[in-house]
Every structure is written in structure tokens, then in C-alpha cells.
N, C-alpha and C positions, 0 to 999 in steps of 0.2 A: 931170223934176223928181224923180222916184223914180227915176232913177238916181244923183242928185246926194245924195241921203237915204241912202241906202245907200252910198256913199261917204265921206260923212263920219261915219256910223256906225262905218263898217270901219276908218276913219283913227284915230278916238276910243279904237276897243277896242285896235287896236296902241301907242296912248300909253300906256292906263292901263295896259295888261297888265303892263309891268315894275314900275309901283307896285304894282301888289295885288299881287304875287309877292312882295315884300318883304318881310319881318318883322323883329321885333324880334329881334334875337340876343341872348342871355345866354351870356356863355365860359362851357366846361366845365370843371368842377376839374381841372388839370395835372396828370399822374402822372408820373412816367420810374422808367422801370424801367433798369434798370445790369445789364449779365449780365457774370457774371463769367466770365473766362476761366478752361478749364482748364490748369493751368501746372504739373501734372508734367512734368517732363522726361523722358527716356527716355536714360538716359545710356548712352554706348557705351563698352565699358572692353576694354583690349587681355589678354588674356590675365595677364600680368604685376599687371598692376592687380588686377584680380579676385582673383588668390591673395592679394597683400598686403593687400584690404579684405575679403575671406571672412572671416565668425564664423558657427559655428553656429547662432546664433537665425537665418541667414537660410535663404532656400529655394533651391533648383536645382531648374528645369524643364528639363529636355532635350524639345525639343520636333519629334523628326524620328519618324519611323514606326517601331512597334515592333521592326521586324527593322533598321535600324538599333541602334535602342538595344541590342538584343542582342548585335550585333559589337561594343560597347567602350561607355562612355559614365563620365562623371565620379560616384565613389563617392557612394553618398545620393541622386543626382538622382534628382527625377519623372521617369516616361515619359508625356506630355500633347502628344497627336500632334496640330498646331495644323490640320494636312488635314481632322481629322475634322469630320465635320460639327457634330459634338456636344461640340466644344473647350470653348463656354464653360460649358456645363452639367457637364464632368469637372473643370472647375477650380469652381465652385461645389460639387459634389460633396465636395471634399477639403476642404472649412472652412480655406481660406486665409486667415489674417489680411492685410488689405487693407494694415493699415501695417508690414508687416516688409519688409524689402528681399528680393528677388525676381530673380531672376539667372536670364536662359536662355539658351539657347546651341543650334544646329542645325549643319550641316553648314557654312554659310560664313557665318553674319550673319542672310538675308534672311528667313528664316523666323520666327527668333527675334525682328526686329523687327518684324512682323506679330503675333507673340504679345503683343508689350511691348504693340503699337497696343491690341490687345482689351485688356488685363488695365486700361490706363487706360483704356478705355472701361467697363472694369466697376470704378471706383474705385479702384484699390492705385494707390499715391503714390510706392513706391520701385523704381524698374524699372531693373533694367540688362542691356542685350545684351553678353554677353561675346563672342557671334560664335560662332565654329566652332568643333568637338570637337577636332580634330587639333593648332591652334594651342594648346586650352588643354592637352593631352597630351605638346605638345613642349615648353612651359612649364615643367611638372613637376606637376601635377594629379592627383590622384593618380587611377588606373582603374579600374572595374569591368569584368572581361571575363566 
């Protein structure tokens, strides 16, 4: 008989269990957040393009290592060697206005758009990889040697 008591004890507490677990639910107030994309673009301009949209208010970053820059690079450019480890800190260093347009250029392309990648990751809106020195020098660009 006392095993039959204990049985239907143990039967009773498996039925209520999932009632007493229950509760009253009240929803919680709905928020949505919206993130916004970042939607600069990082435009690629052939050599050509570049001199026809160059003005002075913009900047030139030559961004290949210093003893490159010293064999030739485009008149006015920074020299902000994107290798270093300390790239974004030399580009914070210089008080670059974040909305002027911003043009860099390395040996073939791939550098330069690793520079565009950071400078959008550090805000500036107007980025263009003109690509490589040589192409903008056979252009007609003007040199610094």
C-alpha cells in the first residue's frame, strides 16, 4: 500500500509540475534597432580620371614605404607608409579633414586600397584609389623625384 502512495504522489507532482512552472507572461516593450550601413564607397579611378577630377582642396596619400617615395612619387603627395604599424595614428597625426576627397595611390592598386579600407574605417567619406605610381606618371602627373 505504501508503495501504491508513493506512486501516485510521484504521478501527481509530474502533472502539477508543468502548471506551477507557468506564469503569467506580460510582453516586453518592442525596441528594433536599424543599423545603418556604412555606404562609402571606395572608388577606383584609372589614372586619367584622377587628373581630370584633381583640385587642390583634395589630398594625395602615397602610401608605399619611404624609400619608394623617394625614387619618384606625385608632386604634394603625403608619404603615410600603410606597412607601418602606426598608419592610423600618422594619418590622425596630420588633421585630415575626414570630408575632403582623398586619393592614394601605391605601387599597383592593392595597397592603396587597404589604405581607402582603414581611412573608411576611420570615417573620411570621400576615398579614391587611383592605383599605381607608374600608370599615374605615364598619364602625365606631374613628378617629384
Amino acid at each position: 500500500m505504501a508503495a501504491m502512495k508513493t506512486r501516485i504522489l510521484l504521478l501527481l507532482a509530474l502533472l502539477s509540475g508543468p502548471a506551477a512552472c507557468t506564469t503569467e507572461r506580460t510582453e516586453a516593450p518592442q525596441t528594433t534597432t536599424t543599423a545603418v550601413a556604412d555606404t562609402t564607397a571606395i572608388v577606383r579611378l584609372t589614372a586619367e580620371e584622377f587628373l581630370a577630377r584633381y583640385t587642390p582642396d583634395a589630398v594625395v596619400i602615397d602610401v608605399r614605404t619611404p624609400e619608394e617615395f623617394a625614387q619618384g612619387h606625385l608632386k604634394g603627395a603625403l608619404n603615410i607608409n600603410v606597412q607601418a604599424p602606426d598608419f592610423r595614428e600618422q594619418i590622425q597625426a596630420r588633421g585630415l579633414d575626414p570630408n575632403r576627397p582623398v586619393y592614394l595611390y601605391c605601387r599597383s592598386g592593392r595597397r592603396s586600397q587597404r589604405a581607402a579600407e582603414i581611412l573608411r574605417e576611420m570615417g573620411f567619406r570621400q576615398l579614391y584609389n587611383i592605383g599605381g605610381f607608374e600608370d599615374l606618371a605615364r598619364a602625365g602627373a606631374e613628378v617629384a623625384r
